[in-house]
N, CA, C and O atoms as a GROMACS GRO file, in nm:
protein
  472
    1UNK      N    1  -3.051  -2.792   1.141
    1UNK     CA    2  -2.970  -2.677   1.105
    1UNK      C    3  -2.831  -2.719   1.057
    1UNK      O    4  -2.774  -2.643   0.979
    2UNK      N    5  -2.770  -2.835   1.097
    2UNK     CA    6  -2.629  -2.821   1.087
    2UNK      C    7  -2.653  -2.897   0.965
    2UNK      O    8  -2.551  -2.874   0.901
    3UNK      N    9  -2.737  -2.984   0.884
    3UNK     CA   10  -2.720  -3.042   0.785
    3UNK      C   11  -2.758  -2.950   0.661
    3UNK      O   12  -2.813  -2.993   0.561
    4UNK      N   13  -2.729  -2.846   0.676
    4UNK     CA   14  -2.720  -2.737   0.566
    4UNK      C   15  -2.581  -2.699   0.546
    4UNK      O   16  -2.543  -2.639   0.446
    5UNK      N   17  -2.490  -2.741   0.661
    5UNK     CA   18  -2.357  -2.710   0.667
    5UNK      C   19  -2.282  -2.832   0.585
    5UNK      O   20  -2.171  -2.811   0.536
    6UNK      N   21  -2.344  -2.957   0.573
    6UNK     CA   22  -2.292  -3.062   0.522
    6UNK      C   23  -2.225  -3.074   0.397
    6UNK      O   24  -2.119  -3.135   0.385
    7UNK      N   25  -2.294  -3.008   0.288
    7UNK     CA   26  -2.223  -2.999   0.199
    7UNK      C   27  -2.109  -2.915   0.168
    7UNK      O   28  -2.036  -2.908   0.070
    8UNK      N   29  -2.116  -2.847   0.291
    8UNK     CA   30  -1.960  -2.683   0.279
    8UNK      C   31  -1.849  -2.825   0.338
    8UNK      O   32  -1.741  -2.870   0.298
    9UNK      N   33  -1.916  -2.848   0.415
    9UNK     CA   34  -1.800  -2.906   0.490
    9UNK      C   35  -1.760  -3.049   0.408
    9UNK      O   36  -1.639  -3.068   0.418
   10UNK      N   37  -1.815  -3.134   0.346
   10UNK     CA   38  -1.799  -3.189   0.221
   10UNK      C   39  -1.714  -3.118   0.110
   10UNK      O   40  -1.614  -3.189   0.100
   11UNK      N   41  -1.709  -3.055   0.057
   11UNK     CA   42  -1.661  -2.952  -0.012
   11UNK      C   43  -1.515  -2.874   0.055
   11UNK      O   44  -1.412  -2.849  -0.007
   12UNK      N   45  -1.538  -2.851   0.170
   12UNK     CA   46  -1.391  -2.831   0.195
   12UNK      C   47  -1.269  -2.971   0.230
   12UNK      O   48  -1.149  -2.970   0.202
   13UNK      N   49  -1.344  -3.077   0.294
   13UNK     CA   50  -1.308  -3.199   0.238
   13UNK      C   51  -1.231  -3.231   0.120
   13UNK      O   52  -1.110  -3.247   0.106
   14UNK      N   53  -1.315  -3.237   0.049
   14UNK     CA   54  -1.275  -3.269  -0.112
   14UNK      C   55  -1.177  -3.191  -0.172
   14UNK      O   56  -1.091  -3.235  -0.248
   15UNK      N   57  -1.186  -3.097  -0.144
   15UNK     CA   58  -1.050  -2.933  -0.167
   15UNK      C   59  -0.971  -2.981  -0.076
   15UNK      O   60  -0.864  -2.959  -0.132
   16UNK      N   61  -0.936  -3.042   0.045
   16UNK     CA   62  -0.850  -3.054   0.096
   16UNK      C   63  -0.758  -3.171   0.048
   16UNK      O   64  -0.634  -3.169   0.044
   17UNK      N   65  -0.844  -3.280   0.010
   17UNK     CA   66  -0.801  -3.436  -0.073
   17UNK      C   67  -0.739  -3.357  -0.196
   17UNK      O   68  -0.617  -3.361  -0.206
   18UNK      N   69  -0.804  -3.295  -0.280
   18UNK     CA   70  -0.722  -3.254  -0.412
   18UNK      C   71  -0.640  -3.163  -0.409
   18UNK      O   72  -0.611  -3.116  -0.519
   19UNK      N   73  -0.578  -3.111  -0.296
   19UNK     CA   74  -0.500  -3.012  -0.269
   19UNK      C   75  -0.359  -3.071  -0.220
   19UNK      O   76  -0.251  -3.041  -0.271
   20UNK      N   77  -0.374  -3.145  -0.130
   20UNK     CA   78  -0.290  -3.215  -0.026
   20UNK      C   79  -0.276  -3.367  -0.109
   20UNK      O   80  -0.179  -3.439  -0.088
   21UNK      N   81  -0.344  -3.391  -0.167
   21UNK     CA   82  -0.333  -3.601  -0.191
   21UNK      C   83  -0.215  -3.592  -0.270
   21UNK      O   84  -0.112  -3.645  -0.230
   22UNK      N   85  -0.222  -3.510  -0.416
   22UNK     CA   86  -0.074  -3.529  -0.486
   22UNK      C   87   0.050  -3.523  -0.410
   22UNK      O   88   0.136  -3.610  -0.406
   23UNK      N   89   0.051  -3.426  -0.357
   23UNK     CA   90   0.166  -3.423  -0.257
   23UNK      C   91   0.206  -3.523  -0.197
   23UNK      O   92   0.312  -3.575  -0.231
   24UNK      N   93   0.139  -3.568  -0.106
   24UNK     CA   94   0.141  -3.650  -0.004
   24UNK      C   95   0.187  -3.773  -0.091
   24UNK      O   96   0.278  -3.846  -0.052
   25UNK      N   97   0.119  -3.796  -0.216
   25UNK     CA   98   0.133  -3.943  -0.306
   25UNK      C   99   0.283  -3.920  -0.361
   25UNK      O  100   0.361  -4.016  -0.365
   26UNK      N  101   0.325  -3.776  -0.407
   26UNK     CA  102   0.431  -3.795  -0.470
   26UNK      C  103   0.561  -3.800  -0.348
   26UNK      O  104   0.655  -3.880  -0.346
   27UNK      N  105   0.533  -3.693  -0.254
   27UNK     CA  106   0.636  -3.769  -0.174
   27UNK      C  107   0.653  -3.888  -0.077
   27UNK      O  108   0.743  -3.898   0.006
   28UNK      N  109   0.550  -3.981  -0.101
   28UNK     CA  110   0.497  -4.121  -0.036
   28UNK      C  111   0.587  -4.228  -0.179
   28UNK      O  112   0.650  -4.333  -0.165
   29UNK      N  113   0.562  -4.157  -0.293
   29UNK     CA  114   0.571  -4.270  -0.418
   29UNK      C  115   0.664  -4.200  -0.485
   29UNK      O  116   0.690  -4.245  -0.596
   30UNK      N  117   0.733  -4.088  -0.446
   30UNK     CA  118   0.863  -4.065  -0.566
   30UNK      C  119   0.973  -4.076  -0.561
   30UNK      O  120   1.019  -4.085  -0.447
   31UNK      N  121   1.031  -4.079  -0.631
   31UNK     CA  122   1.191  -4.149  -0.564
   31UNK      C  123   1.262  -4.038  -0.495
   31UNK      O  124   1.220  -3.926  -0.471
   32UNK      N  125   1.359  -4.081  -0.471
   32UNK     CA  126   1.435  -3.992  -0.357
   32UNK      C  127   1.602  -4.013  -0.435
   32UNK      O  128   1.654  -4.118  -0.394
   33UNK      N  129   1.674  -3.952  -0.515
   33UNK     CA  130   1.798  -3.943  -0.544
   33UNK      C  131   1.874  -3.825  -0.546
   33UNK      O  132   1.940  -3.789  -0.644
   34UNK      N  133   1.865  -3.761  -0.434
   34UNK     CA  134   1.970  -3.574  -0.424
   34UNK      C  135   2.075  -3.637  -0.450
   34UNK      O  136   2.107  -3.750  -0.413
   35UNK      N  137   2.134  -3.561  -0.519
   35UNK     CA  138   2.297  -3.530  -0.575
   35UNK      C  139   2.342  -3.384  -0.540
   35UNK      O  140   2.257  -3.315  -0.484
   36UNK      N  141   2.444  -3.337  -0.560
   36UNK     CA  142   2.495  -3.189  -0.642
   36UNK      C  143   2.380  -3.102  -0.704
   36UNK      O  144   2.317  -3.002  -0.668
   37UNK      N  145   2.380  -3.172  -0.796
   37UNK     CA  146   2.317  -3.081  -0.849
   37UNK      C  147   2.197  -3.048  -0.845
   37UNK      O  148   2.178  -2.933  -0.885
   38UNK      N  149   2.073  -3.124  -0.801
   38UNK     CA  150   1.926  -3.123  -0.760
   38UNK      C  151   1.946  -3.058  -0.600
   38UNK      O  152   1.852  -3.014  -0.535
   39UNK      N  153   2.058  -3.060  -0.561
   39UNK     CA  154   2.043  -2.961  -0.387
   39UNK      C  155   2.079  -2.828  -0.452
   39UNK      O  156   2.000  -2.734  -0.439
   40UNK      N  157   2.185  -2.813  -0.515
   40UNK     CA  158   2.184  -2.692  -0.567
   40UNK      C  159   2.086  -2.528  -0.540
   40UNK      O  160   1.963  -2.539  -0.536
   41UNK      N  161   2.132  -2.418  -0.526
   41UNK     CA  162   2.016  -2.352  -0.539
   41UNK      C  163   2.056  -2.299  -0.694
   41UNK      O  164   2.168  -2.292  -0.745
   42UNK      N  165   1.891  -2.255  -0.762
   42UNK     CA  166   1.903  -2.198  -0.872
   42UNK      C  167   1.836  -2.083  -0.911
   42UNK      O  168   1.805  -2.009  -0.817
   43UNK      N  169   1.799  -2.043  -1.038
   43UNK     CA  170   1.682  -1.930  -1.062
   43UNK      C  171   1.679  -1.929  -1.176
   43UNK      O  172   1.761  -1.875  -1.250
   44UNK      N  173   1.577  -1.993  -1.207
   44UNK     CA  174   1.516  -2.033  -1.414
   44UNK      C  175   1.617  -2.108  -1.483
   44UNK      O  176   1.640  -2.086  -1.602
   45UNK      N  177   1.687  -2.205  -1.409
   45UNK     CA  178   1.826  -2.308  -1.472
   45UNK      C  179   1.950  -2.251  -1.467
   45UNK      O  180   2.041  -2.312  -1.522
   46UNK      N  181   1.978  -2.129  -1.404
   46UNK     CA  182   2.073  -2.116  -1.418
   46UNK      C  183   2.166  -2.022  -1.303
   46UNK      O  184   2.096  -1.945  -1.238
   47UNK      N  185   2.272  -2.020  -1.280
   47UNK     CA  186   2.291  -1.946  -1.158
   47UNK      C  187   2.251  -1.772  -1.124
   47UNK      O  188   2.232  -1.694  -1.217
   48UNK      N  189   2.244  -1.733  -1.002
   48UNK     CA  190   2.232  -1.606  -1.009
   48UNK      C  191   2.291  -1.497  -1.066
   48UNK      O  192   2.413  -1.514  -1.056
   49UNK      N  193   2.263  -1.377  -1.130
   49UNK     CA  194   2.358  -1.316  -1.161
   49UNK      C  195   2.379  -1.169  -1.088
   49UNK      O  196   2.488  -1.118  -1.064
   50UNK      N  197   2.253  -1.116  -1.057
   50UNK     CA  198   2.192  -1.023  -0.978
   50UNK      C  199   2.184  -1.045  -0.801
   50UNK      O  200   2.184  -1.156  -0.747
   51UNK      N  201   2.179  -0.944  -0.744
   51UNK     CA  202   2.165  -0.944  -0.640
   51UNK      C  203   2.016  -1.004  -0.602
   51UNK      O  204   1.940  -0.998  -0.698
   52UNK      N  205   1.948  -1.070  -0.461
   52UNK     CA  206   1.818  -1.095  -0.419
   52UNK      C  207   1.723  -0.986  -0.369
   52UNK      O  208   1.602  -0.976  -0.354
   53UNK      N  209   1.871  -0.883  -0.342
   53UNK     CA  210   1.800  -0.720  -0.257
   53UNK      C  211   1.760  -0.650  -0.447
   53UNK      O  212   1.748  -0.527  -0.444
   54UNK      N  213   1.749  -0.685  -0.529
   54UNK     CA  214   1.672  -0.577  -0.694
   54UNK      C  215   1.581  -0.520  -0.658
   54UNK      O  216   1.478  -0.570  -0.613
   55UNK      N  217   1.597  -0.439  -0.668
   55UNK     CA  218   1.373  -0.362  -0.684
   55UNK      C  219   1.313  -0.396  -0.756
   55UNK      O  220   1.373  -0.413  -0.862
   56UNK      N  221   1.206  -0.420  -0.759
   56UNK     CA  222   1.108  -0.445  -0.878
   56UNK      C  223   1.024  -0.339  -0.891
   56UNK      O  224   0.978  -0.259  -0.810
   57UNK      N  225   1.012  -0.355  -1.032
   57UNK     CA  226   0.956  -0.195  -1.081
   57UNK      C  227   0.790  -0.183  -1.005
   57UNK      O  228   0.714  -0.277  -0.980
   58UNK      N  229   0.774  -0.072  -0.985
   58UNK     CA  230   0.654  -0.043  -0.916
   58UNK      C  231   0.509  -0.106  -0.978
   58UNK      O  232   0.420  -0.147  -0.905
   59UNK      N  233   0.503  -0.106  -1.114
   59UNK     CA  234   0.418  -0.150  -1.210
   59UNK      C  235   0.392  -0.278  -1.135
   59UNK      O  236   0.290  -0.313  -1.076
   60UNK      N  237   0.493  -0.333  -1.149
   60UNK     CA  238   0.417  -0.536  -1.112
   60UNK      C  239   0.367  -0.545  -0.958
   60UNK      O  240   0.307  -0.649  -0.935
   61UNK      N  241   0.377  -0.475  -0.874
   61UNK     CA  242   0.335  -0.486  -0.754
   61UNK      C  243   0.203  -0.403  -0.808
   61UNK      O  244   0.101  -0.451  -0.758
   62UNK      N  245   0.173  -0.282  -0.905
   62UNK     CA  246   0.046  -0.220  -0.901
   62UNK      C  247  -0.072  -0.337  -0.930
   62UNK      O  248  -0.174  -0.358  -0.863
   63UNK      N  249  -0.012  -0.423  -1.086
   63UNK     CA  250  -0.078  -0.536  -1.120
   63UNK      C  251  -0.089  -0.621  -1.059
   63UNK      O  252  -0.194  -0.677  -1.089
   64UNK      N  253  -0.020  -0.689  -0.955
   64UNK     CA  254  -0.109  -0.774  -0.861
   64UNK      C  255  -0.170  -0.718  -0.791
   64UNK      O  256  -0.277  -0.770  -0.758
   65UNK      N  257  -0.129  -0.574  -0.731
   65UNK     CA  258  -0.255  -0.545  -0.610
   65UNK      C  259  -0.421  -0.539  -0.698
   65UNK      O  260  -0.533  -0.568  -0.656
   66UNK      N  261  -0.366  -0.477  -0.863
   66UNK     CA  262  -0.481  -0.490  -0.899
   66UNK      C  263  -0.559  -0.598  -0.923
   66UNK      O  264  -0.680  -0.596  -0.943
   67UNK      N  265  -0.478  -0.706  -0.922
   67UNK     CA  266  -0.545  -0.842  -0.998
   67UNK      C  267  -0.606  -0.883  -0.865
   67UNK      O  268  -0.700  -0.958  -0.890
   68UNK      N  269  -0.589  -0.864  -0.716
   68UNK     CA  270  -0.617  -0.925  -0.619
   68UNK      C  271  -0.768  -0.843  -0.604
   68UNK      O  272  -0.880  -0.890  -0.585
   69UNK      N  273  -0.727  -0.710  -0.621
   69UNK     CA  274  -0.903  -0.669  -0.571
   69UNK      C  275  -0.962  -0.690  -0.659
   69UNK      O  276  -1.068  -0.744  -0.627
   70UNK      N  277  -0.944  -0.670  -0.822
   70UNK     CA  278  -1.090  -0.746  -0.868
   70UNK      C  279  -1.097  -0.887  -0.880
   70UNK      O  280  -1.195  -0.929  -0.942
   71UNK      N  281  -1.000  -0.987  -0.826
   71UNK     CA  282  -1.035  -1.090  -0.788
   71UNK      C  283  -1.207  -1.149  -0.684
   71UNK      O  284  -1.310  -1.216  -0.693
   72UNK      N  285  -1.116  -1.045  -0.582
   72UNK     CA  286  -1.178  -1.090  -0.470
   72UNK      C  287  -1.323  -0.948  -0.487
   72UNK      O  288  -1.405  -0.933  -0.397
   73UNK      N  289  -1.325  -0.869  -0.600
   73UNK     CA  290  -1.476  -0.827  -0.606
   73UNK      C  291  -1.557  -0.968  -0.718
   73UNK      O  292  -1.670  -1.017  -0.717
   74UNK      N  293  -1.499  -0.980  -0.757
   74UNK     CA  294  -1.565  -1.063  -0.828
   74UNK      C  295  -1.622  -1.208  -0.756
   74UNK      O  296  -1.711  -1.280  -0.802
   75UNK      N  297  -1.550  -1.227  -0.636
   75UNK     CA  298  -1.603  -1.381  -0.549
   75UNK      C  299  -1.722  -1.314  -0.450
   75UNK      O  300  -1.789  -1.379  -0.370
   76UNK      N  301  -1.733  -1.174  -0.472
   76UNK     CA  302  -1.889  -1.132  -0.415
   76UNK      C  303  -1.976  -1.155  -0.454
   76UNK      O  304  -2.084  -1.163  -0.394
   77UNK      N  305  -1.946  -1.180  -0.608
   77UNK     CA  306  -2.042  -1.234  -0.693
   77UNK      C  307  -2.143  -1.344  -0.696
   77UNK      O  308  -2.261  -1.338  -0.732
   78UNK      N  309  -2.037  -1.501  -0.624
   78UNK     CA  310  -2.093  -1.577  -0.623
   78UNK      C  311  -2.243  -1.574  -0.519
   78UNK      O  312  -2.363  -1.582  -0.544
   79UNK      N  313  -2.162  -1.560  -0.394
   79UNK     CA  314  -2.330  -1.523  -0.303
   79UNK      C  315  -2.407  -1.463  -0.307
   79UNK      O  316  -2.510  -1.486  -0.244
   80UNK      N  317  -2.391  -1.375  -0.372
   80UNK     CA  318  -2.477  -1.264  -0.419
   80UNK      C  319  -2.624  -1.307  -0.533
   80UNK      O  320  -2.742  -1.275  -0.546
   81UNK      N  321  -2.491  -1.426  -0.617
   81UNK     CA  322  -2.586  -1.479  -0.696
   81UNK      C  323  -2.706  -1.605  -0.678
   81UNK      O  324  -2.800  -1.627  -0.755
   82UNK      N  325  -2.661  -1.702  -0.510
   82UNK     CA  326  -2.728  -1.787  -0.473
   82UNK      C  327  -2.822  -1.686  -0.405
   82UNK      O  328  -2.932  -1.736  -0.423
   83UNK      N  329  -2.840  -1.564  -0.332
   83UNK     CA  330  -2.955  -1.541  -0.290
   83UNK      C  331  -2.999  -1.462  -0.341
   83UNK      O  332  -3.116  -1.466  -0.301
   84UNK      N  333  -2.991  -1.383  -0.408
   84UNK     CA  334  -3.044  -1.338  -0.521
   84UNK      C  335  -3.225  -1.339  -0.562
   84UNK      O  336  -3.288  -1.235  -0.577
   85UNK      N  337  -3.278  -1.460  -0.574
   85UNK     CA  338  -3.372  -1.477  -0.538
   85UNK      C  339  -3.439  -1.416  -0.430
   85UNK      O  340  -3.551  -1.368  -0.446
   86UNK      N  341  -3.379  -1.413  -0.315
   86UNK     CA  342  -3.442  -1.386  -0.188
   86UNK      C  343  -3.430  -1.241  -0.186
   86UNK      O  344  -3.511  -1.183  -0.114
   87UNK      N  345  -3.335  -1.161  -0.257
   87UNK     CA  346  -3.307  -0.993  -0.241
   87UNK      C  347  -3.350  -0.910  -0.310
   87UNK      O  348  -3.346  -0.789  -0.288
   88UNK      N  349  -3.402  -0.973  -0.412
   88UNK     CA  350  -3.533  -0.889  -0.508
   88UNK      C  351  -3.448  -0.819  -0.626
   88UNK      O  352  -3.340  -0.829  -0.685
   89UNK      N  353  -3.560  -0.744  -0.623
   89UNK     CA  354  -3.509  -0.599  -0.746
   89UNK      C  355  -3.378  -0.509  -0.672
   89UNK      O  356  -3.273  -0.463  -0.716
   90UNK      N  357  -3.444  -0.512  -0.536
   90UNK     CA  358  -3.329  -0.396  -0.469
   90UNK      C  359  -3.158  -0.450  -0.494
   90UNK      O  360  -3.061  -0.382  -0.528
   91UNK      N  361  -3.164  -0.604  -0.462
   91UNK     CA  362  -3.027  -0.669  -0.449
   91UNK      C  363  -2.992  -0.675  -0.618
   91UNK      O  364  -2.882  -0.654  -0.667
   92UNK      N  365  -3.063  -0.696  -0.659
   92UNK     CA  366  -3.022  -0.664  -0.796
   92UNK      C  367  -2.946  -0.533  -0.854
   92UNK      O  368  -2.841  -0.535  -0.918
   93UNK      N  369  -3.019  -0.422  -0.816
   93UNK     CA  370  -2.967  -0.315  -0.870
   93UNK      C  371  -2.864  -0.254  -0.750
   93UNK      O  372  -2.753  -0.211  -0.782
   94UNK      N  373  -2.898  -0.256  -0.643
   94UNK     CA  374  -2.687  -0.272  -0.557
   94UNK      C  375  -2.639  -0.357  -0.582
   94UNK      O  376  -2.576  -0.408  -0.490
   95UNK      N  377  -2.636  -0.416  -0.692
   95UNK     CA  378  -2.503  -0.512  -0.740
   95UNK      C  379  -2.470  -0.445  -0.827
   95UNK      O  380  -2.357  -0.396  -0.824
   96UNK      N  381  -2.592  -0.411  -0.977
   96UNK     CA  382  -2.553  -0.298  -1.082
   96UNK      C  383  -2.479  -0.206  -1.025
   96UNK      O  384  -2.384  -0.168  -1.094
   97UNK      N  385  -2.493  -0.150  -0.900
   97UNK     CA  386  -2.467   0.001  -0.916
   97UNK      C  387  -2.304  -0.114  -0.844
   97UNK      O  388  -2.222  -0.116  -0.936
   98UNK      N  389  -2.270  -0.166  -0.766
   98UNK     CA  390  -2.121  -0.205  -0.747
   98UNK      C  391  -2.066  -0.206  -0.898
   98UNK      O  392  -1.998  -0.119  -0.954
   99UNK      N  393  -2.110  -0.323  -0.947
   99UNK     CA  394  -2.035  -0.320  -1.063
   99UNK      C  395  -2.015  -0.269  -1.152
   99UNK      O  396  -1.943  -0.308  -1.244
  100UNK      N  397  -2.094  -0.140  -1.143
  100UNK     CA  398  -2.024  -0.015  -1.252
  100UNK      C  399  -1.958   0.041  -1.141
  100UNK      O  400  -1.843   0.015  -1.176
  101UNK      N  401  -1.947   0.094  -1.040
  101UNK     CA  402  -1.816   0.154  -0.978
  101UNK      C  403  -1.679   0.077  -1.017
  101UNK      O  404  -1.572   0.130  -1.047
  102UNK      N  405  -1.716  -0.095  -1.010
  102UNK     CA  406  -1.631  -0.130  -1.047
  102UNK      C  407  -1.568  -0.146  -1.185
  102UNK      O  408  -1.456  -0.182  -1.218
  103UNK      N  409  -1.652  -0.116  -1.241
  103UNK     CA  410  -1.610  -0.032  -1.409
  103UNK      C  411  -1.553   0.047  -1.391
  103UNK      O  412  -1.432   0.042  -1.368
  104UNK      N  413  -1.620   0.143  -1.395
  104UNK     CA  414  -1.499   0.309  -1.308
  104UNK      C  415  -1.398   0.274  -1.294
  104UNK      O  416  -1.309   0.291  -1.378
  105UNK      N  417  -1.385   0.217  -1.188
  105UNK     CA  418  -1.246   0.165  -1.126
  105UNK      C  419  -1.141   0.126  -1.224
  105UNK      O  420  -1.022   0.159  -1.219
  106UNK      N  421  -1.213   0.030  -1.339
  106UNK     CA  422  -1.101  -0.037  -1.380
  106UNK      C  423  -1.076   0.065  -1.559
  106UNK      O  424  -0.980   0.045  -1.633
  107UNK      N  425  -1.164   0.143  -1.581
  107UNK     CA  426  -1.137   0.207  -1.686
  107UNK      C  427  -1.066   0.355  -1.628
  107UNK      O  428  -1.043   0.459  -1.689
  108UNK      N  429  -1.045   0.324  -1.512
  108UNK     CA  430  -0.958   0.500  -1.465
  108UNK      C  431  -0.823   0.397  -1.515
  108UNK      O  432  -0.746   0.399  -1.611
  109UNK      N  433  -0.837   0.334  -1.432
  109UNK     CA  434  -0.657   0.241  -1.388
  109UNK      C  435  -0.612   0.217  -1.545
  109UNK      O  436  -0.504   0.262  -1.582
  110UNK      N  437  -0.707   0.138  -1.645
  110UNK     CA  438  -0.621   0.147  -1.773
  110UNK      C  439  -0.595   0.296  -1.861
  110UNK      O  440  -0.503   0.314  -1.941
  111UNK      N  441  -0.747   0.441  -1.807
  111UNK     CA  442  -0.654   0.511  -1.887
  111UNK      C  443  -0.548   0.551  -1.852
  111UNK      O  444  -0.473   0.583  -1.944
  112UNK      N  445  -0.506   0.564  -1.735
  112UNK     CA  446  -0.405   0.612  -1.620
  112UNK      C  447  -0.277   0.507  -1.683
  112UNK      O  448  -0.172   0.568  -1.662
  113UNK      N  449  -0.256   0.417  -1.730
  113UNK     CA  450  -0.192   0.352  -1.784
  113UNK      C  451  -0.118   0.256  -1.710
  113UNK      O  452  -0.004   0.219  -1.739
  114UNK      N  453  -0.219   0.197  -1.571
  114UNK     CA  454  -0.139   0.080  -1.499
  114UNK      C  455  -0.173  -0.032  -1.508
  114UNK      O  456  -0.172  -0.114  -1.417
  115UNK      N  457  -0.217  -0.056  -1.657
  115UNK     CA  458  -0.200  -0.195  -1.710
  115UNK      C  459  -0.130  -0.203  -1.784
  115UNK      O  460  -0.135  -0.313  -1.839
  116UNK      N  461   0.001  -0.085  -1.850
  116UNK     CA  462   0.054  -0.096  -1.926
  116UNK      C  463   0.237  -0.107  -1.909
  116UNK      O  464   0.292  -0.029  -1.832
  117UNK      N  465   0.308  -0.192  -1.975
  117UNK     CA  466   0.431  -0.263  -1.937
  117UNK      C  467   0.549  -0.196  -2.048
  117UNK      O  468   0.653  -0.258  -2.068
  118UNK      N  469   0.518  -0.044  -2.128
  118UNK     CA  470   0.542  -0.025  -2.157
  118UNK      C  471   0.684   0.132  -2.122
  118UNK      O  472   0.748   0.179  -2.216
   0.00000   0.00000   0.00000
């Protein structure tokens, strides 16, 4: 049983090496010279001009919340698609019918106009 787990756990391994190794290499192997101006704080090269308390317009918080849920409908996808085999016609067509809700979903939100930056 557990050697079905081998390759997840392989796999999170390997995501952990390519996640963590640069790091670890560049601050193991990069030089180290703070001055003035590299301690500095900044924001896009140049000093602040605005306060940190700004609002941000409601729009960009709508677009990530939106970008996050059909993110994460779309990573349903993947398992769905390894067993798949095993779930027949039925698992097939409750996926159709998700992913036209999730059509719905996303053709209300653009006519509604919260993909738009205008």
């Amino acid at each position: 049983m557990l050697e079905n787990y081998l390759p997840i756990l392989l796999f999170l391994i390997i995501g952990a090496l390519v996640g963590v190794g640069p790091l670890v290499l560049g601050y193991v192997l990069g030089p180290r010279r703070p001055d003035q101006e590299k301690d500095s704080p900044y924001e896009c090269g140049f000093e602040a001009f605005e306060s940190s308390r700004m609002k941000f317009d409601v729009r960009y918080y709508l677009v990530a919340i939106l970008f996050i849920l059909f993110d994460l409908e779309i990573a349903f996808l993947f398992p769905w698609a390894v067993v798949l085999e095993d779930l027949g016609i039925f698992g097939f067509w409750a996926m159709v019918l998700f992913l036209a809700i999730l059509v719905v979903g996303f053709l209300y939100e653009w006519k509604k106009g919260a993909l738009e930056w205008e």
